[in-house]
SEVEXZA-191305 format. One record per residue (C-alpha): x, y, z; residue in three letters; chain. Coordinates in steps of 0.25 Angstrom, whole numbers. Layout:
SEVEXZA-191305
      X      Y      Z  residu  chaine
      X      Y      Z     ALA       A
...
end
This chain:
SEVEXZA-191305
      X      Y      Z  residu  chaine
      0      0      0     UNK       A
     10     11      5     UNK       A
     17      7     -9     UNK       A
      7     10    -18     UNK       A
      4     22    -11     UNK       A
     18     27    -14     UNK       A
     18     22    -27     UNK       A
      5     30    -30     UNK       A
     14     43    -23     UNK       A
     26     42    -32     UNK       A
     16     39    -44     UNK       A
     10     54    -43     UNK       A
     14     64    -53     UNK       A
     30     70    -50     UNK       A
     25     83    -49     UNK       A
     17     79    -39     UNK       A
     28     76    -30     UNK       A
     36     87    -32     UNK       A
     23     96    -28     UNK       A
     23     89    -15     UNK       A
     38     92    -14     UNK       A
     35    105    -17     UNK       A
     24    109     -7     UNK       A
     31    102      6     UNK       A
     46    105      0     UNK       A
     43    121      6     UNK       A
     30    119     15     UNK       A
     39    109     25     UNK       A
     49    121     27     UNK       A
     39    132     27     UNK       A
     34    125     40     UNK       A
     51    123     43     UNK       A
     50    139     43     UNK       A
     40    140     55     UNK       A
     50    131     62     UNK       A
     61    139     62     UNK       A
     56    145     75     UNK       A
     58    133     81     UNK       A
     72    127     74     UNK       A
     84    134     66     UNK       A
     82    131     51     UNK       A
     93    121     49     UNK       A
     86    112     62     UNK       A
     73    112     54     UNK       A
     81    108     42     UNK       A
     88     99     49     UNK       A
     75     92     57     UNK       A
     69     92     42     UNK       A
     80     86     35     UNK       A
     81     75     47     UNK       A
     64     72     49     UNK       A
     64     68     32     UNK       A
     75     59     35     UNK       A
     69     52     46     UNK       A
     57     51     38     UNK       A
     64     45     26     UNK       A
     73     36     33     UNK       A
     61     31     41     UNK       A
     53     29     26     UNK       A
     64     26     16     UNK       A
     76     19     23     UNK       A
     85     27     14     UNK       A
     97     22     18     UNK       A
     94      8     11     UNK       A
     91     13     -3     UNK       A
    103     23     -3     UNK       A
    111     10      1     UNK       A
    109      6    -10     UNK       A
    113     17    -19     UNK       A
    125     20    -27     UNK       A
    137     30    -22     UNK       A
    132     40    -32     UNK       A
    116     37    -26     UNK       A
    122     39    -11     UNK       A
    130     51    -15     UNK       A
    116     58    -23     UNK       A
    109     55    -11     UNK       A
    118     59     -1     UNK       A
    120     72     -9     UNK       A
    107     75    -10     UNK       A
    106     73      6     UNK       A
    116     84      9     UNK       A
    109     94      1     UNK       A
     94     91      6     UNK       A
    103     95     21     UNK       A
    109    107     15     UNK       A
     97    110      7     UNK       A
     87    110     19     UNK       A
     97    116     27     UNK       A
     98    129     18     UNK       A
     83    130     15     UNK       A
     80    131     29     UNK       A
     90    142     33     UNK       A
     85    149     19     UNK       A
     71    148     23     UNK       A
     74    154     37     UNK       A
     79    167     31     UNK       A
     72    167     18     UNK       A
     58    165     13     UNK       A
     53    152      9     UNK       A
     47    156     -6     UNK       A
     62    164     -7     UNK       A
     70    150     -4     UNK       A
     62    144    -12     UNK       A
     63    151    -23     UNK       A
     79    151    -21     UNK       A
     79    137    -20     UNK       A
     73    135    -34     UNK       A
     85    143    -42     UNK       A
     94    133    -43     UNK       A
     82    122    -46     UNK       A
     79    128    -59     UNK       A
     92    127    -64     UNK       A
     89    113    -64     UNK       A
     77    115    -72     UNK       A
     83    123    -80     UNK       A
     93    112    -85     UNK       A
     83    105    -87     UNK       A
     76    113    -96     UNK       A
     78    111   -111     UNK       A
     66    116   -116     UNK       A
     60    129   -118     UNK       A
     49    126   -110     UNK       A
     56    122   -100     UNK       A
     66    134    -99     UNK       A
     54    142    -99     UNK       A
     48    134    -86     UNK       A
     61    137    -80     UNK       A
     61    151    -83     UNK       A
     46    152    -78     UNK       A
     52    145    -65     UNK       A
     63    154    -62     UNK       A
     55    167    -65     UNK       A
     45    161    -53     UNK       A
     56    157    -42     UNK       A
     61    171    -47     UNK       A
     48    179    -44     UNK       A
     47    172    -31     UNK       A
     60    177    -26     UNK       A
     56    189    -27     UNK       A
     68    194    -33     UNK       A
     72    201    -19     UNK       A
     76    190     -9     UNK       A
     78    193      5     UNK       A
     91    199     12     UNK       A
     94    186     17     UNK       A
    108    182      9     UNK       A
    109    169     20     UNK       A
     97    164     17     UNK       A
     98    167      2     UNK       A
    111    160      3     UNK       A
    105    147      9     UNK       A
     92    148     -2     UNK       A
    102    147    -11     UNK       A
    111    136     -6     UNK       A
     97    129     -3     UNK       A
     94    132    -19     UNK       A
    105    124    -23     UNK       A
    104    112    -16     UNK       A
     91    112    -18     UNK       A
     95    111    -32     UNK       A
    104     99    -28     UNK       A
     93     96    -21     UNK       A
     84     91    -34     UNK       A
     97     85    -41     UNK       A
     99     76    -31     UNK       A
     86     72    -27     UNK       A
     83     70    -43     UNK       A
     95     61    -43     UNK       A
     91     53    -32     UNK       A
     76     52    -37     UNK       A
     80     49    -50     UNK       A
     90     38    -43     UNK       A
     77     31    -39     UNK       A
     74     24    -50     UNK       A
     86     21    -54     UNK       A
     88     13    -41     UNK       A
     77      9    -40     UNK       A
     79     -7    -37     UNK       A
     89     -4    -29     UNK       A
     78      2    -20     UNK       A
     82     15    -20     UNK       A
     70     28    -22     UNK       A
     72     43    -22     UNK       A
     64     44     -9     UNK       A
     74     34     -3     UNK       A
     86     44     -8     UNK       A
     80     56     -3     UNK       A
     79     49     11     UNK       A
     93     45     11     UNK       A
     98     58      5     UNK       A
     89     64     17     UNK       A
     94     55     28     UNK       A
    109     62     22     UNK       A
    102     76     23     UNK       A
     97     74     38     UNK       A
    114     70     43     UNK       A
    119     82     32     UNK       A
    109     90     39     UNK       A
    114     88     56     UNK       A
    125    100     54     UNK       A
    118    107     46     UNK       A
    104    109     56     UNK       A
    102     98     63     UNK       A
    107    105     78     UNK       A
     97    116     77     UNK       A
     85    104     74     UNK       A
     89    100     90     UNK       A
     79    109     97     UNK       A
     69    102     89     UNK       A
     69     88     96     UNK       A
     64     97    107     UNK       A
     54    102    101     UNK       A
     43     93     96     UNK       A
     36    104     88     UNK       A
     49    107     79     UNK       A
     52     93     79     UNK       A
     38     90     73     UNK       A
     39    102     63     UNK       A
     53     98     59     UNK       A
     50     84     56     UNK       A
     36     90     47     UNK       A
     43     99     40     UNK       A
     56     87     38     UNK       A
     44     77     31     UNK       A
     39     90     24     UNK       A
     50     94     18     UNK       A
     60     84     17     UNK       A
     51     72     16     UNK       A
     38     74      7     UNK       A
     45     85     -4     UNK       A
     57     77     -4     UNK       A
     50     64     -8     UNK       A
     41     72    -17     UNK       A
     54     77    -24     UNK       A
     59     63    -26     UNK       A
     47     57    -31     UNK       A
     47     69    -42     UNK       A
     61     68    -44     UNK       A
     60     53    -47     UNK       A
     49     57    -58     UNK       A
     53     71    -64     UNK       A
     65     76    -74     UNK       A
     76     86    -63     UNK       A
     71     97    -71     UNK       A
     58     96    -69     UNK       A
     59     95    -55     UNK       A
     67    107    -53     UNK       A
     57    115    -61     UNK       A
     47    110    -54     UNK       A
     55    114    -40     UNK       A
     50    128    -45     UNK       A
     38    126    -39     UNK       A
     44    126    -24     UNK       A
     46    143    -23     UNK       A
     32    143    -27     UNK       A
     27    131    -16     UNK       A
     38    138     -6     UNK       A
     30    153     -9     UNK       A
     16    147     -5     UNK       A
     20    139      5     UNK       A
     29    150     11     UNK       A
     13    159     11     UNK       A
      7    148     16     UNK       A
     15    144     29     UNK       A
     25    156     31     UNK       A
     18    167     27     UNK       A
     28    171     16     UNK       A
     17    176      6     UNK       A
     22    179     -8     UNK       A
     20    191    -18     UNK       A
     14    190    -31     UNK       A
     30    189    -37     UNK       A
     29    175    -29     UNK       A
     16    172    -34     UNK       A
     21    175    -50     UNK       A
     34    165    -46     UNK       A
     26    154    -43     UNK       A
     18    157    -54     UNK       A
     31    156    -65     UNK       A
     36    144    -57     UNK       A
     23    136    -59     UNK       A
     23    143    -73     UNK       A
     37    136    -75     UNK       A
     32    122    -69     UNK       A
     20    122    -80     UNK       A
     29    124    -91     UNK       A
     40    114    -89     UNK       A
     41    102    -96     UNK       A
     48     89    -93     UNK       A
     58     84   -106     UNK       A
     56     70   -109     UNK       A
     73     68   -106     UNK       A
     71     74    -94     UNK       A
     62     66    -86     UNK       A
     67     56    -75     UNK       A
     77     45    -80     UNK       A
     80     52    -92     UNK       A
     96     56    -94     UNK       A
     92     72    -92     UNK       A
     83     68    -80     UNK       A
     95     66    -68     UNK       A
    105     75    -74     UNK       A
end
């Protein structure tokens, strides 16, 4: 029963997936951003990064698949750990002195380049152009004194760009080793068990004074599973389906999710500018087209 239920899951549309990704992928640390009054930001990230990898290690059992992986499969996957630590890390000391539409936006710069390589065809060009002229809008040209915090939405930028390479490598890796038992969802569980030890210098002494206080341990461990576990699962059950171009065009839509979801639970409404981004970066979205040599398991798809 439970695996026909998940076979009738991972038989859903991949956009589906990455919508799921893209609602919980900001709502998780809109509700992080409330409890910043409780914990510093890299102890939130920290308690994040370590309640998704209880979670996977108690569901998955990583470790036995990536056993069974090659040198280059452990080092993609252990890779790919360290930046989901840093990543985190950086988004969460962004969002503390930025705004969550204004990190959002930063974090998709790089992505489009990504789409951008993938692009060969005038249509497509023109989706990416449409894309950036939204993430563009929603900047609102004139960012926020705040060069740290525009300094960590950039690092955050970059390896969130890593981010998808990786994770679309280890995706893609799933069906290759298949028989051998391995799946994407077991890679990203190993690679976040990596992410949780990566993570202990890096935040996990300021997530202390939670083990003390039930409330922040409660929150931390709901926003862990909102963030960490449901978009990330989402993500590789896109990944496994959709060319890495399409899927970083289709990373376009989280400034505009990141906007609404920042009105909605932080109060950070947005101006008619943000609302003519979003409207280009949907505009963008509908325009794309998938080439034939670009889907999954073609020689252009993993490049």
């Amino acid at each position: 029963m439970r695996s026909r239920v998940f076979s009738a899951i991972t038989g859903a549309p991949p956009a589906s997936f990455f919508v799921g990704s893209a609602i919980f992928h900001y709502l998780g640390p809109a509700f992080a951003v409330l409890l910043f009054a409780r914990l510093e930001p890299t102890g939130v990230a920290w308690l994040r990064i370590a309640s998704a990898a209880v979670v996977f290690a108690a569901w998955r059992r990583p470790w036995r698949a990536f056993s069974a992986l090659d040198p280059n499969g452990r080092r993609t996957v252990v890779a790919m750990g360290a930046v989901l630590a840093v990543m985190n890390v950086c988004f969460y000391l962004a969002i503390d002195r930025l705004p969550l539409g204004t990190v959002a936006a930063i974090e998709f710069l790089p992505v489009i380049v990504l789409a951008a390589l993938g692009a060969r065809t005038g249509r497509n060009i023109a989706a990416v152009v449409l894309a950036v002229g939204g993430v563009y809008l929603l900047t609102n040209v004139a960012l926020v004194d705040e060069p740290l915090g525009l300094a960590l939405a950039f690092a955050n930028a970059v390896l969130f760009a890593a981010y998808i390479v990786l994770g679309h490598r280890v995706a893609q890796r799933s069906r290759v080793d298949a028989q051998s038992g391995f799946g994407g969802i077991d890679g990203l569980g190993a690679a976040m068990l990596v992410a949780a030890v990566v993570a202990v210098p890096l935040g996990g002494w300021n997530a202390l004074p939670a083990l003390v206080d039930p409330v922040a341990l409660g929150a931390g461990i709901g926003v862990g599973i909102a963030s960490s576990v449901i978009p990330y699962v989402c993500d590789q059950l896109a990944m496994a389906r959709l060319a890495r171009s399409t899927y970083a065009l289709l990373v376009s839509l989280l400034p505009a999710t990141a906007t609404v979801i920042g009105a909605l639970v932080l109060a950070q409404l947005p101006s008619w500018l943000d609302a003519a981004g979003i409207t280009l970066v949907i505009a963008g979205i509908a325009v794309h087209t998938e080439r034939r040599d670009d889907a999954p398991g073609s020689p252009d798809a993993t490049r």
